[in-house]
BAPA-727389 format. One record per residue (C-alpha): residue number from 1; residue in three letters; x, y, z. Coordinates in nm, 2 decimals, padded with zeros to 4 digits. Each point is the difference from the previous one (the first is absolute). Layout:
<nodes>
<node pos="NUM" code="ala" px="X" py="Y" pz="Z"/>
...
</nodes>
This chain:
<nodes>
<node pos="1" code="unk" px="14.14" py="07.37" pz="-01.14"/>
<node pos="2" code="unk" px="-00.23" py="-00.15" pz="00.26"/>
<node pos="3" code="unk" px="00.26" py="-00.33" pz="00.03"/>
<node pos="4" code="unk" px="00.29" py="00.23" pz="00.17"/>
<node pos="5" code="unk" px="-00.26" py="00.22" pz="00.21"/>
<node pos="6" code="unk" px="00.04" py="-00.14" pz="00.31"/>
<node pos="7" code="unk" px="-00.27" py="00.25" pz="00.18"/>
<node pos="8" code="unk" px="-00.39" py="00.05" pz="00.06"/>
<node pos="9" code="unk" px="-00.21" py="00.31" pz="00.05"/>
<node pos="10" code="unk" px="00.31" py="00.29" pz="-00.13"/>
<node pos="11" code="unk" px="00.05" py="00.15" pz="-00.34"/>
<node pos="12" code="unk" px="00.19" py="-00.14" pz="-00.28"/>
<node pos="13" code="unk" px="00.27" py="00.23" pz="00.03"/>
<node pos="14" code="unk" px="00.07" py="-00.05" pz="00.44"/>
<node pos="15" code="unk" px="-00.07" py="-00.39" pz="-00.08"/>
<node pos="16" code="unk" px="00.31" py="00.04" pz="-00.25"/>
<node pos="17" code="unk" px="00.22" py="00.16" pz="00.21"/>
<node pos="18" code="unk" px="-00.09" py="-00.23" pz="00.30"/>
<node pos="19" code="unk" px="00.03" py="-00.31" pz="-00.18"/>
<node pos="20" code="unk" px="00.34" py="00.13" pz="-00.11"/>
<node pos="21" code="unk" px="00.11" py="00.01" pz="00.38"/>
<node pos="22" code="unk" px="-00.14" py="-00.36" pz="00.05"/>
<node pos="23" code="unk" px="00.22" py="-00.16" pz="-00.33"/>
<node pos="24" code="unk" px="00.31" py="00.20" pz="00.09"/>
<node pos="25" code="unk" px="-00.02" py="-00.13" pz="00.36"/>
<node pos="26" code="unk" px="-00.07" py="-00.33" pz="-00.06"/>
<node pos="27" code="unk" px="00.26" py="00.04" pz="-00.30"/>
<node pos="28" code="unk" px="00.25" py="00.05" pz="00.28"/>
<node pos="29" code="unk" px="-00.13" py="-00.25" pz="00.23"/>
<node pos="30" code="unk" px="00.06" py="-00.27" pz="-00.27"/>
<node pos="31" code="unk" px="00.34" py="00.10" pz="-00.07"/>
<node pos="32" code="unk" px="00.10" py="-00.05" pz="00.36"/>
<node pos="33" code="unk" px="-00.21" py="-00.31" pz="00.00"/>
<node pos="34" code="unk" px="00.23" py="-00.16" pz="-00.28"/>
<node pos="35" code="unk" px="00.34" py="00.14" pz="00.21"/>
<node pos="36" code="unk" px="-00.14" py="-00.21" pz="00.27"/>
<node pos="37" code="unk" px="-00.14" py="-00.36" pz="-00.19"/>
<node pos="38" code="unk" px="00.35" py="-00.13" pz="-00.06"/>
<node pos="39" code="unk" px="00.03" py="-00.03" pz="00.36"/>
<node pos="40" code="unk" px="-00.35" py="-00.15" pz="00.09"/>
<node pos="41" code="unk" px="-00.04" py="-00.37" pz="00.10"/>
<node pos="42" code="unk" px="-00.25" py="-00.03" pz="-00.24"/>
<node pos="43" code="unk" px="-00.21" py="00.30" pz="-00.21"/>
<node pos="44" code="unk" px="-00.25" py="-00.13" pz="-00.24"/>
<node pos="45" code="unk" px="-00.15" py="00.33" pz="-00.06"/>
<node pos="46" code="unk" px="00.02" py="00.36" pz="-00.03"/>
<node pos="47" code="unk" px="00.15" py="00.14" pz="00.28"/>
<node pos="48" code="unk" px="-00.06" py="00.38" pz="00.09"/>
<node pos="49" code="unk" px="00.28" py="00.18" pz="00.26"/>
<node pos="50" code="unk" px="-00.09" py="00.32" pz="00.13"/>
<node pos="51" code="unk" px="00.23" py="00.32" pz="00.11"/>
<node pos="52" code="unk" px="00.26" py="-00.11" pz="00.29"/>
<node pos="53" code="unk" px="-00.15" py="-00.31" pz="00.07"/>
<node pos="54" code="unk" px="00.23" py="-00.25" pz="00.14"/>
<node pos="55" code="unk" px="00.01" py="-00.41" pz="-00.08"/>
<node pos="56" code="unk" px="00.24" py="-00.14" pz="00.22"/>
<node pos="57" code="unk" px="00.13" py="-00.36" pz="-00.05"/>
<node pos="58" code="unk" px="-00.23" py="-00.01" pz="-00.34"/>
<node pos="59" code="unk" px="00.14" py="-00.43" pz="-00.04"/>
<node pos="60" code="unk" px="-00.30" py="-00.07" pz="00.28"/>
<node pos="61" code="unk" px="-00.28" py="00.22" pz="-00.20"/>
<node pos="62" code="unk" px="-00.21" py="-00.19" pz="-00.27"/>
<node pos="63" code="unk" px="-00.34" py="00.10" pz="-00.17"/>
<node pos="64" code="unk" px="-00.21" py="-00.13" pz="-00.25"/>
<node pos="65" code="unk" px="-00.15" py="00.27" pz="-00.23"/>
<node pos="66" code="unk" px="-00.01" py="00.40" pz="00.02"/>
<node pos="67" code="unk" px="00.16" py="00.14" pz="00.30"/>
<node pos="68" code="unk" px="-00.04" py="00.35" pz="00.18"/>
<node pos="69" code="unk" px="00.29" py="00.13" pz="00.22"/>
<node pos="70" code="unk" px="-00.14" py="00.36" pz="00.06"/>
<node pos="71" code="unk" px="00.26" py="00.26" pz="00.11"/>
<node pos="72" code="unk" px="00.19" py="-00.02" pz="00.32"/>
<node pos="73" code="unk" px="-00.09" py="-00.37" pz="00.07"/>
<node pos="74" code="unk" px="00.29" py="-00.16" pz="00.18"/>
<node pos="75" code="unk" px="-00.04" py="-00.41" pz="-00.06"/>
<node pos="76" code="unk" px="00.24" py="-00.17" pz="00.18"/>
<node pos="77" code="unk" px="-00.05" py="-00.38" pz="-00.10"/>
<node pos="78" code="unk" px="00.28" py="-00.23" pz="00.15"/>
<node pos="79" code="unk" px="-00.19" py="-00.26" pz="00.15"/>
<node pos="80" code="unk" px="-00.06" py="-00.38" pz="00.07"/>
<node pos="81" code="unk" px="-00.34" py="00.01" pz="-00.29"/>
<node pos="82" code="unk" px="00.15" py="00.32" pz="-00.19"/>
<node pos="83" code="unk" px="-00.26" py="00.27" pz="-00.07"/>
<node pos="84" code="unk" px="-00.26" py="-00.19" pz="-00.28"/>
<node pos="85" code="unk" px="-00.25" py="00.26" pz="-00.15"/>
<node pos="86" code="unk" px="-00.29" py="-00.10" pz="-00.27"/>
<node pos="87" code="unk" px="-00.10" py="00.18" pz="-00.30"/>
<node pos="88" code="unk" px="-00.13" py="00.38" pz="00.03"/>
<node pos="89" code="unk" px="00.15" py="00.05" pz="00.30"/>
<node pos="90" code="unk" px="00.06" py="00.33" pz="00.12"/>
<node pos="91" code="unk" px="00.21" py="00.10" pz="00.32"/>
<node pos="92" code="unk" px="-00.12" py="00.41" pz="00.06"/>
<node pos="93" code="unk" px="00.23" py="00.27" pz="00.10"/>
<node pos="94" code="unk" px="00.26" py="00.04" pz="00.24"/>
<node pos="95" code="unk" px="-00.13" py="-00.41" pz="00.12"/>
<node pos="96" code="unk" px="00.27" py="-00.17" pz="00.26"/>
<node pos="97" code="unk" px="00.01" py="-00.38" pz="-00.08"/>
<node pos="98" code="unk" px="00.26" py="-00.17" pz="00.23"/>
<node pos="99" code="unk" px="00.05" py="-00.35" pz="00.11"/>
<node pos="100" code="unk" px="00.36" py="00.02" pz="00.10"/>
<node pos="101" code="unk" px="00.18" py="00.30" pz="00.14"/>
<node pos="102" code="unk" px="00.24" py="00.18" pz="-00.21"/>
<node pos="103" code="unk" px="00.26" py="-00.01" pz="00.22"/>
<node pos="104" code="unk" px="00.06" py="-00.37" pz="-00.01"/>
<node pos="105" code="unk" px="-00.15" py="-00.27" pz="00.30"/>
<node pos="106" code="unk" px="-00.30" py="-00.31" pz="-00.05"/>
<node pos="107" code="unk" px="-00.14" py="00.03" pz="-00.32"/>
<node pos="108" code="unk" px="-00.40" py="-00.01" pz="00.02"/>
<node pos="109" code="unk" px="-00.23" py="-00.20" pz="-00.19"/>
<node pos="110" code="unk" px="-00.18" py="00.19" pz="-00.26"/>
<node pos="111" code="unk" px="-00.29" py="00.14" pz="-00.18"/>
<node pos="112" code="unk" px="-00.20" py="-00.14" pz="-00.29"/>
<node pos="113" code="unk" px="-00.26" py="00.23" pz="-00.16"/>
<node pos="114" code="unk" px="-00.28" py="-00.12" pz="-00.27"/>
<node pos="115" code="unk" px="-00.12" py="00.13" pz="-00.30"/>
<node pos="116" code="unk" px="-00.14" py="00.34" pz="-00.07"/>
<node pos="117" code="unk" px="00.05" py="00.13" pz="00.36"/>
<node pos="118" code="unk" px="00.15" py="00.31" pz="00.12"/>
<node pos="119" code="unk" px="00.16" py="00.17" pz="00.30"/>
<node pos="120" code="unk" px="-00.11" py="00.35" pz="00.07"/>
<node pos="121" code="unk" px="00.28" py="00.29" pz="00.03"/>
<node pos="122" code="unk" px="00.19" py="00.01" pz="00.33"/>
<node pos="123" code="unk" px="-00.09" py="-00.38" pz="00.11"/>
<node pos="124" code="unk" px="00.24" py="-00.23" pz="00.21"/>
<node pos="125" code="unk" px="00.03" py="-00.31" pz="-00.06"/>
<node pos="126" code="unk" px="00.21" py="-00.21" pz="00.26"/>
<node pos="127" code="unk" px="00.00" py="-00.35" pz="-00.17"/>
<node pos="128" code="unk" px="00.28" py="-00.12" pz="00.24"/>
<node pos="129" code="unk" px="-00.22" py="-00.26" pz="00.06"/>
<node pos="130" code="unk" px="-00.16" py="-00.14" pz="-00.29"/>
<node pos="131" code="unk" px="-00.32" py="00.23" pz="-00.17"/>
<node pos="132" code="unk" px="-00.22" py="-00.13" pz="-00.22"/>
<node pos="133" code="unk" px="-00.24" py="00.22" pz="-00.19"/>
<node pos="134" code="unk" px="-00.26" py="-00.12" pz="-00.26"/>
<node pos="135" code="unk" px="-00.12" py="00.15" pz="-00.30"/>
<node pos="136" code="unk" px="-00.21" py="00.31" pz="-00.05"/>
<node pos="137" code="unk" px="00.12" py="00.16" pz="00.29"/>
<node pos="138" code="unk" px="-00.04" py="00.33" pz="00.05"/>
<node pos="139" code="unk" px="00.18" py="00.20" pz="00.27"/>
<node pos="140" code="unk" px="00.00" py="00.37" pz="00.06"/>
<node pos="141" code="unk" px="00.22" py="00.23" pz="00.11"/>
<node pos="142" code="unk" px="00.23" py="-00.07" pz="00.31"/>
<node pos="143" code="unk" px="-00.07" py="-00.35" pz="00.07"/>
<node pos="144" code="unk" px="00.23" py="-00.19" pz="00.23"/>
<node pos="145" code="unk" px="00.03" py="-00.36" pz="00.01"/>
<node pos="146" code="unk" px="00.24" py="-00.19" pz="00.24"/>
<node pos="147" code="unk" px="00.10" py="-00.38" pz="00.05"/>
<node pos="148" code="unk" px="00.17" py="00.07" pz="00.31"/>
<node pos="149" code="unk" px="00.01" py="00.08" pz="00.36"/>
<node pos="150" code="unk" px="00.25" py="00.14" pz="00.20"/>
<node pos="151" code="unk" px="00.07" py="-00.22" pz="00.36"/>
<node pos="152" code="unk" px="-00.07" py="00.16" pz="00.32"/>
<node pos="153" code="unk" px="-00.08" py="-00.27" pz="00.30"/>
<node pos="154" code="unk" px="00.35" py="00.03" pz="00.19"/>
<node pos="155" code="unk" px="00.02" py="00.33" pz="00.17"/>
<node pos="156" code="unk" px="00.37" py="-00.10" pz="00.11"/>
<node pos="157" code="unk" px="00.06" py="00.06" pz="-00.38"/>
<node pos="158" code="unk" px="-00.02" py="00.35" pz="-00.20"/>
<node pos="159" code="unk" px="-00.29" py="-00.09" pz="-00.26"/>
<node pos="160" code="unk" px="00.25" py="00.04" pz="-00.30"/>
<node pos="161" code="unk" px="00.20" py="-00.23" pz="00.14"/>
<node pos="162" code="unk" px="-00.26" py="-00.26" pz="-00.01"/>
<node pos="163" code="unk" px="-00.04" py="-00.01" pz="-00.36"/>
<node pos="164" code="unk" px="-00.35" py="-00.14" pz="-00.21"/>
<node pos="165" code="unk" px="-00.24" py="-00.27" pz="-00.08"/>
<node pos="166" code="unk" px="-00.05" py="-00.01" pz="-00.37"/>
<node pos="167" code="unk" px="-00.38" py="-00.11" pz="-00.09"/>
<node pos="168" code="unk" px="-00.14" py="00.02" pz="-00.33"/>
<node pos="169" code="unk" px="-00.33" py="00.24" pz="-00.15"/>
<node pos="170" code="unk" px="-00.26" py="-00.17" pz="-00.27"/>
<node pos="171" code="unk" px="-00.22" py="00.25" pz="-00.23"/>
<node pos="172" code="unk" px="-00.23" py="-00.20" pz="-00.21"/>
<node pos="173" code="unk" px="-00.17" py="00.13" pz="-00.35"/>
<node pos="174" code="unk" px="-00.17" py="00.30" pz="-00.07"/>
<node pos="175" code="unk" px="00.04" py="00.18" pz="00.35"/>
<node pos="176" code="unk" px="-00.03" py="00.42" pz="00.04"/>
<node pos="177" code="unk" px="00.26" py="00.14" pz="00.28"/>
<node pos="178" code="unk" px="-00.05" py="00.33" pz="00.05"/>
<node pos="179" code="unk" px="00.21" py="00.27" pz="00.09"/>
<node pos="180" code="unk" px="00.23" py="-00.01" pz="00.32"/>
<node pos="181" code="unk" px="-00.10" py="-00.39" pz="00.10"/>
<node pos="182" code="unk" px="00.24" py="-00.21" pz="00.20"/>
<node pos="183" code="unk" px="00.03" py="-00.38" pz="-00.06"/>
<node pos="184" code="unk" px="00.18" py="-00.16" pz="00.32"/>
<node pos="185" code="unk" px="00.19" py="-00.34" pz="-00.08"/>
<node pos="186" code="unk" px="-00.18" py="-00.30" pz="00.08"/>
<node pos="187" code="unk" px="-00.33" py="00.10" pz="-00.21"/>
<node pos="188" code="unk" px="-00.22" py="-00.13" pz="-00.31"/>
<node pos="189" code="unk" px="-00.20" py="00.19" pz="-00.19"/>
<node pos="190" code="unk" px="-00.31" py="-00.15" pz="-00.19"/>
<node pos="191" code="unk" px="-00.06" py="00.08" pz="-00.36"/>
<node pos="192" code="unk" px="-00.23" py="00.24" pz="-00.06"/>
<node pos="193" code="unk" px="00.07" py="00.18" pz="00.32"/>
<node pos="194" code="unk" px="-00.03" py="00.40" pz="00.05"/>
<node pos="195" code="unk" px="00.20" py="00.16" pz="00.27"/>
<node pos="196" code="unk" px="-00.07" py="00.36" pz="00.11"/>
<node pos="197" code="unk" px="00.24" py="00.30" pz="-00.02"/>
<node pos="198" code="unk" px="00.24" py="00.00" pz="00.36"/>
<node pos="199" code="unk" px="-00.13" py="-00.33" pz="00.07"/>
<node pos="200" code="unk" px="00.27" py="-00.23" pz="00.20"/>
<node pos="201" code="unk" px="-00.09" py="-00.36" pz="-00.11"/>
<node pos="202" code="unk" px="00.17" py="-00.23" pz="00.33"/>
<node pos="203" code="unk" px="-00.23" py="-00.30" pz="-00.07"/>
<node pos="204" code="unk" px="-00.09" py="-00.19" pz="-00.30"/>
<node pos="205" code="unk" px="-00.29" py="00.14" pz="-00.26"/>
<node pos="206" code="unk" px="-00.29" py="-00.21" pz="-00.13"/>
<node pos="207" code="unk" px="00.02" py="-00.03" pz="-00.39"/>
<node pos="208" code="unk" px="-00.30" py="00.28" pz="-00.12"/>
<node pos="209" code="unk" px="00.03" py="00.19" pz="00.34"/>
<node pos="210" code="unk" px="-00.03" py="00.36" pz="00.06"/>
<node pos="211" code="unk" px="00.20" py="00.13" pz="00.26"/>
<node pos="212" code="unk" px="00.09" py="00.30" pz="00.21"/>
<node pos="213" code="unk" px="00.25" py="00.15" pz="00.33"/>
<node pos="214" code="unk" px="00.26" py="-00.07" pz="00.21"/>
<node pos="215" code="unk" px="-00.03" py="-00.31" pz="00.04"/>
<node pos="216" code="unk" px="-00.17" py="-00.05" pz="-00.31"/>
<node pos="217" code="unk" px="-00.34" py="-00.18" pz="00.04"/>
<node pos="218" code="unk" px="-00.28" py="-00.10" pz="-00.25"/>
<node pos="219" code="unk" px="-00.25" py="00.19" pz="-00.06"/>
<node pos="220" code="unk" px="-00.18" py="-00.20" pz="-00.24"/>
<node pos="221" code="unk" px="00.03" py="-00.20" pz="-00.30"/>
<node pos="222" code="unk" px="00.00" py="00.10" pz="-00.41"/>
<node pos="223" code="unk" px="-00.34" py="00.01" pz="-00.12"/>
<node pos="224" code="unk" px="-00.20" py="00.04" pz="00.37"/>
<node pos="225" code="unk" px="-00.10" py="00.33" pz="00.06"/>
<node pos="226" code="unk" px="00.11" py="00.13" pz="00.35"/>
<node pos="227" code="unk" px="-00.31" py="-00.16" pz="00.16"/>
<node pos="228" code="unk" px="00.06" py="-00.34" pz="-00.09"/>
<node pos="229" code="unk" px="-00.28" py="00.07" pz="-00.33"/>
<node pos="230" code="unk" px="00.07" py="-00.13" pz="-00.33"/>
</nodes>
């Protein structure tokens, strides 16, 4: 009994019915998951496809081990380096990843993702130019990443008109991005590196930092207490 409870801290009877809930949903989620392999560049593991999520151009999308599509994730993955994920990745609810437009136009770069990392529900990631993100990642809810910038210098021309300068964003190992960050393009992110919730990261991040605001500045390092003490 206590290998298909999949809750702590309720009786036996709720922990049934909620563990029902969890193997009929993930049930579902792999059913979708093996509509959607046949089409994937390459899917060397169990991949999980949540309610109306959408995987656009699934020949550029490869992963290595288990793979989390929550529901309402729309993956568009046409791109010069495809859309390469690692094992035990998981992409949260209602996530945008785009590196191209839908409509057609330049296709961007891409996006690579390590193992055992995860996007939180309701991120962005605009991998137009080329995102790498390490393992043991953990982002929360509503984190926006983007490898671009629009072009604004010539005021004889509208702003739109103008187009963008693709750049590129680096996350290394074992970083914590909390809720409602924004990564601008043209930033690296040390491993080890904790970013605040609403923090907007313009510069790059020392590996082990802690950081904080708009723009985001250190505060002080992993292991120092907010005095510079051990």
């Amino acid at each position: 009994m206590n290998g298909i409870l999949r809750f702590e801290g309720v009786s036996t009877r709720r922990n049934l019915l909620a563990s029902s809930q969890v193997y009929m949903r993930t049930g579902m989620m792999l059913l979708r998951g093996l509509l959607v392999k046949p089409f994937v560049r390459e899917s060397s593991g169990t991949l999980l496809v949540g309610r109306g999520a959408r995987i656009m151009n699934a020949g550029y999308l490869s992963h290595r081990g288990r793979l989390v599509i929550e529901d309402f994730v729309e993956l568009q993955s046409i791109s010069h380096g495809g859309v390469n994920l690692g094992s035990d990745v998981s992409i949260g609810r209602g996530t945008l990843i785009r590196p191209s437009s839908y409509y057609g136009g330049e296709v961007g770069d891409g996006l690579w993702i390590g193992d055992r990392s995860s996007i939180g529900p309701s991120g962005f990631i605009g991998c137009s130019g080329r995102i790498v993100i390490g393992s043991d990642v953990m982002m929360g809810p509503g984190v926006r990443i983007f490898a671009e910038n629009h072009l604004f210098d010539d005021t004889s021309q509208t702003i739109k008109s103008q187009g963008v300068s693709r750049n590129y964003v680096e996350i290394g190992d074992d970083c914590w991005i909390a809720s409602g960050v924004t990564i601008t393009a043209g930033v690296r992110i040390g491993s080890g590196a904790v970013i605040a919730a609403g923090s907007v990261v313009t510069n790059d991040i020392p590996s082990n930092a802690v950081v904080a605001g708009v723009p985001a500045r250190v505060l002080r390092s992993r292991g120092t207490e907010p005095d510079g003490q051990e």
